[in-house]
C-alpha positions as a Python dict, from the first residue, in 0.01 Angstrom:
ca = {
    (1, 'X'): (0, 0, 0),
    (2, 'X'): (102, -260, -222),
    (3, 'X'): (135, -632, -110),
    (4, 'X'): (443, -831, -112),
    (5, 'X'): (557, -910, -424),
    (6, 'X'): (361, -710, -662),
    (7, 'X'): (659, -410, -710),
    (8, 'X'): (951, -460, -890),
    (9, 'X'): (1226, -424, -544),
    (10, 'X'): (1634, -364, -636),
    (11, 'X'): (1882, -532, -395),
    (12, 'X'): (1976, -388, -79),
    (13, 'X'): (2310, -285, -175),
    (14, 'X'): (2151, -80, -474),
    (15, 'X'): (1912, 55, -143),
    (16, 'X'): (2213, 168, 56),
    (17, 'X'): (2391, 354, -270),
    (18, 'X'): (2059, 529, -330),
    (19, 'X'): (2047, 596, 73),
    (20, 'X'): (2407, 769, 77),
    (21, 'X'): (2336, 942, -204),
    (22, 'X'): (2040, 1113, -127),
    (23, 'X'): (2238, 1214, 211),
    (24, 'X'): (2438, 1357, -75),
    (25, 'X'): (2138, 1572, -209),
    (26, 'X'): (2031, 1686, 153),
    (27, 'X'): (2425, 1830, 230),
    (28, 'X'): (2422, 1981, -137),
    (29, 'X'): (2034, 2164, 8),
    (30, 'X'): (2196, 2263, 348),
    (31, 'X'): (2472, 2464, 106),
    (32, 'X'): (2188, 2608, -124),
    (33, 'X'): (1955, 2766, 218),
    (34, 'X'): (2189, 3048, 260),
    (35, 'X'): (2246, 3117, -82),
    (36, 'X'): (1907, 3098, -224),
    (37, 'X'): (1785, 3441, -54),
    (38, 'X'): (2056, 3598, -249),
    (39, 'X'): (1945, 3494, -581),
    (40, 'X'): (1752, 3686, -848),
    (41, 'X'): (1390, 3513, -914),
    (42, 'X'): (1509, 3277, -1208),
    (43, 'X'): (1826, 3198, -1046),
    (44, 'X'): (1652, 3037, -764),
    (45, 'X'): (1389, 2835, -941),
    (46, 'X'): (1684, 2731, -1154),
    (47, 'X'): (1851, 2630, -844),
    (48, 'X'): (1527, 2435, -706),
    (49, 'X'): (1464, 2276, -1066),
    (50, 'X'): (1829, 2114, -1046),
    (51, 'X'): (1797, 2020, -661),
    (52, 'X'): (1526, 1892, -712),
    (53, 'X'): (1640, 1642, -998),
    (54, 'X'): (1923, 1510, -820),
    (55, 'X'): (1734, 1402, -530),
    (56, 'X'): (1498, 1227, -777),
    (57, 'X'): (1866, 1067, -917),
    (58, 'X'): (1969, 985, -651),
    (59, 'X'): (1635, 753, -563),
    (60, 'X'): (1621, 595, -906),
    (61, 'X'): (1302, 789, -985),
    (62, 'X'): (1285, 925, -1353),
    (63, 'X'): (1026, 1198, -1448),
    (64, 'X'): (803, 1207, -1753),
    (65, 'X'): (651, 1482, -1886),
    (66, 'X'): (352, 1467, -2164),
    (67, 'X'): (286, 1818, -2283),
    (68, 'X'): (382, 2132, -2177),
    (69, 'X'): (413, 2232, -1847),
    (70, 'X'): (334, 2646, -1831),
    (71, 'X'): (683, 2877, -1748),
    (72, 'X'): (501, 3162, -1648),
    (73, 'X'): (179, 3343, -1525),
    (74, 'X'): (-16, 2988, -1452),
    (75, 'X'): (-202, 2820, -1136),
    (76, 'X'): (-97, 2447, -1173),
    (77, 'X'): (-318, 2180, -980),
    (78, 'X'): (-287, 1854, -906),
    (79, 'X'): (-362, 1554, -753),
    (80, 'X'): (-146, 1475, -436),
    (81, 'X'): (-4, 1124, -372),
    (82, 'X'): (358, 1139, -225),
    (83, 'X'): (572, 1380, -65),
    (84, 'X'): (753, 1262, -453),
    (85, 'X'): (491, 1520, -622),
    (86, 'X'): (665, 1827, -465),
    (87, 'X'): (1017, 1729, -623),
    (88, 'X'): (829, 1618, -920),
    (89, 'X'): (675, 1959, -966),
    (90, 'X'): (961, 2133, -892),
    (91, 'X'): (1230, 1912, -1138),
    (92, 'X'): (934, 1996, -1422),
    (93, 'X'): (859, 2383, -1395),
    (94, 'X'): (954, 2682, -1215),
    (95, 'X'): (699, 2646, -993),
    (96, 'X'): (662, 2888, -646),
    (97, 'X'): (455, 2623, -411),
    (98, 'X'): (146, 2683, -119),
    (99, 'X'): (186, 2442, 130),
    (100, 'X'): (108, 2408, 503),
    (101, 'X'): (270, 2581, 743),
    (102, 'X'): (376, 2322, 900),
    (103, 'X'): (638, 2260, 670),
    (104, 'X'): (834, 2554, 767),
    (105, 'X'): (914, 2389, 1052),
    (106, 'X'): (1039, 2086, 920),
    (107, 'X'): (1440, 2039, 941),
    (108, 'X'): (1611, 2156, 641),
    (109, 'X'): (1269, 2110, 413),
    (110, 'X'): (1142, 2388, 545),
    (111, 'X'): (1400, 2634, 550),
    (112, 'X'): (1462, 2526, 149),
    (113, 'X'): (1095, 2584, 101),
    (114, 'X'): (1144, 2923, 243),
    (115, 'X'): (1411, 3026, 98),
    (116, 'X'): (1227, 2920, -256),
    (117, 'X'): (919, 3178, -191),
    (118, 'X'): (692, 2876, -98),
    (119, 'X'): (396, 3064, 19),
    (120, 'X'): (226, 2896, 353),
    (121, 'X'): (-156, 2849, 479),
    (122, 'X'): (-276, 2818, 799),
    (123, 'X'): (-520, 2507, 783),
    (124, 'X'): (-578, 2571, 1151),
    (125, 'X'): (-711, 2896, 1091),
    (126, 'X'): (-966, 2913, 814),
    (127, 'X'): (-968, 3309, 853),
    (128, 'X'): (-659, 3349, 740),
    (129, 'X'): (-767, 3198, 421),
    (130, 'X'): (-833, 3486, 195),
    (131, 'X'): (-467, 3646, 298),
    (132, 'X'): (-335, 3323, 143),
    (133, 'X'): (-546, 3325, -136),
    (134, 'X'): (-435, 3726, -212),
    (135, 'X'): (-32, 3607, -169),
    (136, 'X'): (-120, 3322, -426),
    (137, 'X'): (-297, 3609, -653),
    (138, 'X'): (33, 3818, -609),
    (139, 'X'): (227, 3566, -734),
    (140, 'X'): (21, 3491, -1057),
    (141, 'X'): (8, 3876, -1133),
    (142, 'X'): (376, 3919, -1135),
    (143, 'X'): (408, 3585, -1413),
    (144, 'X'): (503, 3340, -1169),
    (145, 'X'): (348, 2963, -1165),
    (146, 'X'): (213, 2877, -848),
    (147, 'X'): (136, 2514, -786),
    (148, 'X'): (-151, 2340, -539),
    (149, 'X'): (-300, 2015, -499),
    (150, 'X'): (-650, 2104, -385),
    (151, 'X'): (-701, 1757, -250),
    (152, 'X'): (-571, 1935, 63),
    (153, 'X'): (-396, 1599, 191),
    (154, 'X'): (-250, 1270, -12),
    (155, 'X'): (-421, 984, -157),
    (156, 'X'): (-320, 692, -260),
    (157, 'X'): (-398, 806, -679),
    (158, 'X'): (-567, 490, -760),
    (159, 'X'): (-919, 447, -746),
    (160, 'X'): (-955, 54, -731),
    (161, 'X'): (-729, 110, -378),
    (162, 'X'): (-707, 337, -30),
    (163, 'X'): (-948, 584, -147),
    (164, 'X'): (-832, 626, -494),
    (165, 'X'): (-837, 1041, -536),
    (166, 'X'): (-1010, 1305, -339),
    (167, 'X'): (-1267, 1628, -429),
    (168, 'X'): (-1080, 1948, -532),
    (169, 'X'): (-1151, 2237, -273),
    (170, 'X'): (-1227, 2586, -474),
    (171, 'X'): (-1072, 2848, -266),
    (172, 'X'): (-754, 2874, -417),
    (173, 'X'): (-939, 2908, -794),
    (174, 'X'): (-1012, 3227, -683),
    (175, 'X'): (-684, 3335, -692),
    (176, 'X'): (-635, 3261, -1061),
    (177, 'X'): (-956, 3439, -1136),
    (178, 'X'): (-868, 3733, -950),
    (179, 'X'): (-496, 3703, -1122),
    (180, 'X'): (-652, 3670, -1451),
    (181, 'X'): (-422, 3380, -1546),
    (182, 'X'): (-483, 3005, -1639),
    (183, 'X'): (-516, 2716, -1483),
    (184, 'X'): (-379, 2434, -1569),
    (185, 'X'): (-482, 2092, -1420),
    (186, 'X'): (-126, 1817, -1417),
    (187, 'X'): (-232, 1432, -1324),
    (188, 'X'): (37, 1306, -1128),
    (189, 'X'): (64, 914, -1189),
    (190, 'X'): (348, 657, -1034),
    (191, 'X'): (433, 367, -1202),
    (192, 'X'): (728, 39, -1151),
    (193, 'X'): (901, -99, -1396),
    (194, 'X'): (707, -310, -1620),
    (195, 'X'): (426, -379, -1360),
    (196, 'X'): (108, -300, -1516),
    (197, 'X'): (-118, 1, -1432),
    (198, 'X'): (-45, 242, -1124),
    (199, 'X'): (149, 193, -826),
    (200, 'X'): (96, 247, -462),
    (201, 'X'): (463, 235, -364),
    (202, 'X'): (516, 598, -354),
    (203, 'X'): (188, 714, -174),
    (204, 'X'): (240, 873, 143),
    (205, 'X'): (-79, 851, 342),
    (206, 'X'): (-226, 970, 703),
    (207, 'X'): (-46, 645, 869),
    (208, 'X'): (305, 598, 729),
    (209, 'X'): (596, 801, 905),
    (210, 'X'): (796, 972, 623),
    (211, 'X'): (1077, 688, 663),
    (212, 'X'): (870, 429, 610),
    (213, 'X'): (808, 628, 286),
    (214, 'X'): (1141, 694, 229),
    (215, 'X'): (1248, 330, 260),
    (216, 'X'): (992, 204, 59),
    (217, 'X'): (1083, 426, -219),
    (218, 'X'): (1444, 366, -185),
    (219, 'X'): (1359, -1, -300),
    (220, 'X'): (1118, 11, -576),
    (221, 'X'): (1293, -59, -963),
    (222, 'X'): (1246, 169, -1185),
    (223, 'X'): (1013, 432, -1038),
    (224, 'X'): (852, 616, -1273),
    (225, 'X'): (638, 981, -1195),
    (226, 'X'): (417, 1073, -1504),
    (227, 'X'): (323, 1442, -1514),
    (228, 'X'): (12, 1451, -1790),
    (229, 'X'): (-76, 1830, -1854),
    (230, 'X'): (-481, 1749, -1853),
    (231, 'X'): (-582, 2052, -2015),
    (232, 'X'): (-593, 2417, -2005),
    (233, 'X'): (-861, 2657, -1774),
    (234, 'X'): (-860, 2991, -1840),
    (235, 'X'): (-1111, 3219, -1624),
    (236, 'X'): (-1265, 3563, -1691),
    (237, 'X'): (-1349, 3809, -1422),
    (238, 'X'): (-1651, 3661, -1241),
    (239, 'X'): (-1588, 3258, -1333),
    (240, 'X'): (-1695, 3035, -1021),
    (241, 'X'): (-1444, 2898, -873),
    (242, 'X'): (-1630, 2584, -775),
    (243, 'X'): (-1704, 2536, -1137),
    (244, 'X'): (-1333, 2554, -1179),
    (245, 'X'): (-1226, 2303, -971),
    (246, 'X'): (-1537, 2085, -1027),
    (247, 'X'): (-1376, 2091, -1438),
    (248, 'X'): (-969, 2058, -1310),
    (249, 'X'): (-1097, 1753, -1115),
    (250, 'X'): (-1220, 1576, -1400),
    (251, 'X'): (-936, 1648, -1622),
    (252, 'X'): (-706, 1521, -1351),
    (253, 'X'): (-923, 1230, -1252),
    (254, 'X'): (-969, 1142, -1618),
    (255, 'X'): (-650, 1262, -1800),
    (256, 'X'): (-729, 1101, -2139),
    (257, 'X'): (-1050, 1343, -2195),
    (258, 'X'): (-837, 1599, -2246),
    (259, 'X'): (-595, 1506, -2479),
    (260, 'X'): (-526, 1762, -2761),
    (261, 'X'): (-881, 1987, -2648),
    (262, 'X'): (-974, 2313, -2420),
    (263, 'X'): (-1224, 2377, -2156),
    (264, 'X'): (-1454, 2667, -2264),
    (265, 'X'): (-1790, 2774, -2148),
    (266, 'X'): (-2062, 3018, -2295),
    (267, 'X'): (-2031, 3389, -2250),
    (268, 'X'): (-1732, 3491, -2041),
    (269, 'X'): (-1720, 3233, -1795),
    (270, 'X'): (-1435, 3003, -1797),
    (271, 'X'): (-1368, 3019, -2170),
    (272, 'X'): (-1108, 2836, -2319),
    (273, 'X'): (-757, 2996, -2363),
    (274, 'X'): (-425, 2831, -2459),
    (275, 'X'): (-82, 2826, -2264),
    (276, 'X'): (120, 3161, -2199),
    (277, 'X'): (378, 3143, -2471),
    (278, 'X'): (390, 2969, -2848),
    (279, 'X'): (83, 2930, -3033),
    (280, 'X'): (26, 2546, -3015),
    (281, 'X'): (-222, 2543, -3367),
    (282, 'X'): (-568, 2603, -3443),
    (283, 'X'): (-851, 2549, -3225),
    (284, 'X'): (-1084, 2269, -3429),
    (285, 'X'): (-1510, 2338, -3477),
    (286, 'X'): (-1635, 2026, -3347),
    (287, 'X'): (-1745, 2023, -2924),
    (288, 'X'): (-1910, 1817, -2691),
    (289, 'X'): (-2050, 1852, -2338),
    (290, 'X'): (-1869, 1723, -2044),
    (291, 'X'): (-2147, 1543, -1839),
    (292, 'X'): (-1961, 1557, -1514),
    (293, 'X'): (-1893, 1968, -1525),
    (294, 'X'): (-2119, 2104, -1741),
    (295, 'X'): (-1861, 2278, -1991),
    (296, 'X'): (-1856, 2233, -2340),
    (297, 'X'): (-1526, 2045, -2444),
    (298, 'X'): (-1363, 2175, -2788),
    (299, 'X'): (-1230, 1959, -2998),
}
């Protein structure tokens, strides 16, 4: 967390405005639970997508997006700092989410995330693991974008501080290779105002109740959440799935390697693939191995 003084902090009446109107948001999400069931596919994500923006208003956060996030048929992965990444992901895509299942027992959060089509995993039960991996593989089949953050818990997205970022489990890969569909990794940064370099303001880690969170994000100036599309996985029948995740992780961990290239490997394997939807240009000759996967890089 960071120390005293080192984030930007807006006055306490500008706290209590943000406060009352985030109350705001949570009424307007009470009206949306019964009515989101009743919705057609797009009309709910649409509904989601503009929820989720006004609670991000209403905290002073601002989202930034560099690239382009996938509309359809995609498994997005990313790095987890902040209950913030959720609204975040949801405010930038029409994204369907996996999250625990103990969510859907949280007041209000999880009845919204229900009534979205978040699909839920049992961490308690490892068993149950390949069911969730099959609903995720459902999803991706009928051209939705599911979103995970392998991590399987928060970190604080720094590496100099609390842990900096954690290994991506595999198991979930296997539902985009089974689906046939990309994957796409998104780096998920937070930054203050002018402060240099990341924050820690926003991360929500094992210790800190979610008010503390709350609180802490009700004060920070100028909030910023950078989503970074990192690159673009696309996996044949028979990828690995560890491979997979081993080459999201680095993208995410590492955001500038990808800039502008694709992930491809050999014969059939993961091989590279762009974005469902507009060509985006020409794939350039030149390549280079990525030491920390294995897969050849294309320039």
């Amino acid at each position: 967390m960071p120390g005293p003084g080192r984030t930007p902090t807006v006055s306490a009446g500008r706290q209590v405005a943000r406060f009352v109107a985030l109350l705001g948001t949570l009424l307007l999400g009470m009206l949306l639970v019964p009515v989101l069931p009743l919705l057609a596919d797009a009309g709910r994500r649409a509904a989601g997508r503009l929820w989720a923006r006004a609670v991000l208003a209403a905290l002073g956060v601002r989202l930034r997006v560099a690239g382009r996030l996938p509309d359809r048929r995609a498994l997005l992965v990313a790095n987890h700092v902040s209950w913030l990444d959720v609204l975040a992901l949801l405010a930038g895509a029409p994204t369907q989410l996996l999250a625990k299942r103990e969510v859907r027992g949280w007041p209000l959060i999880g009845s919204l995330a229900a009534a979205g089509g978040t699909i839920f995993v049992r961490r308690d039960r490892p068993r149950s693991l390949p069911e969730t991996v099959g609903q995720v593989a459902t999803a991706l089949r009928a051209g939705g974008v599911v979103a995970v953050f392998p991590e399987g818990t928060t970190w604080c997205g720094t590496p100099a501080r609390c842990g900096g970022m954690g290994r991506f489990r595999p198991a979930m890969f296997q539902a985009a290779i089974d689906a046939g569909t990309p994957v796409v990794p998104l780096s998920v940064r937070y930054r203050a105002g002018a402060a240099p370099g990341v924050t820690t303001a926003a991360a929500f880690l094992g210790r800190d109740s979610l008010w503390a969170s709350v609180r802490r994000v009700l004060a920070v100036r100028d909030l910023v959440i950078s989503l970074t599309v990192a690159g673009t996985l696309r996996s044949d029948a028979g990828a690995d799935r560890r491979q997979l995740a081993r080459a999201a992780e680095s993208l995410v961990h590492r955001p500038g390697l990808a800039a502008g290239r694709r992930w491809s490997r050999g014969p059939a394997r993961a091989t590279s693939g762009a974005l469902p939807g507009p060509a985006t240009g020409p794939a350039a000759s030149a390549s280079a191995a990525d030491p920390a996967t294995g897969l050849e890089l294309a320039a």
